[in-house]
C-alpha positions in Angstrom: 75.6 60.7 284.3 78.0 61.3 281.3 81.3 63.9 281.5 81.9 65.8 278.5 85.7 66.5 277.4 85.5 70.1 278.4 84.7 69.1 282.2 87.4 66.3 282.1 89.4 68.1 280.8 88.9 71.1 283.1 89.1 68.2 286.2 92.2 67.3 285.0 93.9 70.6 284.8 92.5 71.6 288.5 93.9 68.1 289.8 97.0 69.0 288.1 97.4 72.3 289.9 96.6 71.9 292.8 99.6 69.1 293.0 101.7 71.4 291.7 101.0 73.6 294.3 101.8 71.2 297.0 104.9 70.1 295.4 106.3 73.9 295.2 104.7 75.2 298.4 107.1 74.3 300.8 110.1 75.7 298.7 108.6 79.0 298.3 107.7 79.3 301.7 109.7 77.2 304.2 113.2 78.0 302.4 115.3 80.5 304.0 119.1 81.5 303.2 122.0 82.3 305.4 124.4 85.1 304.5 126.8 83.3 303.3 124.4 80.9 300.9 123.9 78.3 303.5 120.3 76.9 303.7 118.8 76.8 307.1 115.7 76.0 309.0 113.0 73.4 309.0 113.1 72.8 305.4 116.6 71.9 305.1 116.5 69.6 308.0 113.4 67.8 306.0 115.1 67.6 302.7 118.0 65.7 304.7 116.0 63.4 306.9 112.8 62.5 305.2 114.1 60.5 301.7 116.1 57.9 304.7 113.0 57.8 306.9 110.7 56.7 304.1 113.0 53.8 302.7 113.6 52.6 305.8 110.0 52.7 306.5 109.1 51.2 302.9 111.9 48.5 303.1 110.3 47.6 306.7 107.0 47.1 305.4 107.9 44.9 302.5 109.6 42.4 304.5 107.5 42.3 307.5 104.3 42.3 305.3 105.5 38.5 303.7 106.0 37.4 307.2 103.1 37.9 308.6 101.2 36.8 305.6 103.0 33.5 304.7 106.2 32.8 306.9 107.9 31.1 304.1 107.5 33.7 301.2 108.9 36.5 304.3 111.9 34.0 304.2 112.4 34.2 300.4 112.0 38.0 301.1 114.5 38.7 303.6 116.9 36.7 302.1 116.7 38.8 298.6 116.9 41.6 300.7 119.9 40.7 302.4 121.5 39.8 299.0 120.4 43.2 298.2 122.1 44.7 300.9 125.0 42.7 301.1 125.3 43.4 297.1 125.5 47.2 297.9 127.8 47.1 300.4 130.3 45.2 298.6 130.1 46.4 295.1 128.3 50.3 295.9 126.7 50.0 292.4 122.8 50.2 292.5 122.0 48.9 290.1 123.9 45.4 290.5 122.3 45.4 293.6 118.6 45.7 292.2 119.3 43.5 289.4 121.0 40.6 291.8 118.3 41.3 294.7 115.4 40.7 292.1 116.8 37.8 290.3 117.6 35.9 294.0 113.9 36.5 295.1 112.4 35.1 291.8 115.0 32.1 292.5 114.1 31.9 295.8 110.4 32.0 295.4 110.6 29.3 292.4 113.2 26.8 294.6 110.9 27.5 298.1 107.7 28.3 297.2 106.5 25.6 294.7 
């Protein structure tokens, strides 16, 4: 069955929308404003606590994927990860920590894994 442009094209800009509206739905609707400018309400308490939830959910998952997979490639990973950490912590820059956390796991994984 072929699709012409018109219906991809059409496809595309209903996929497109209805993301949209999911992005902007819960600020039109959940978002409610003191007096005095202050947010309050479910919304704000989201927009603090979610983003940290999720990392710390993501970062869990990629080191305790390796481990269970291949115990010594979750070694390399935890130990570029606690670079990582360490990295932040000392210097607070981003991305030196990225940068240093990658390049310790690539070491890692060439010097353990082979």
């Amino acid at each position: 069955m072929k699709t012409g442009i018109n219906e991809a094209l059409l496809l595309s800009l209903v996929m497109g929308a209805v993301i949209f509206i999911c992005r902007v739905f819960p600020f039109l609707f959940f978002r409610t404003k003191k007096p005095g400018g202050k947010e309050s309400g479910f919304l704000a308490f989201v927009e603090k606590s979610v983003p940290p939830a999720a990392m710390t959910v993501l970062a869990f998952n990629s080191i305790t994927v390796p481990f269970r997979e291949n115990p010594r490639e979750g070694t390399v990973v935890l130990a570029a990860s606690a670079l990582t950490a360490g990295l932040h912590l000392i210097r607070r820059n981003p991305l030196i920590s990225i940068f240093g956390g990658t390049a310790a796991y690539f070491l890692l994984e060439k010097l353990i894994m082979r």
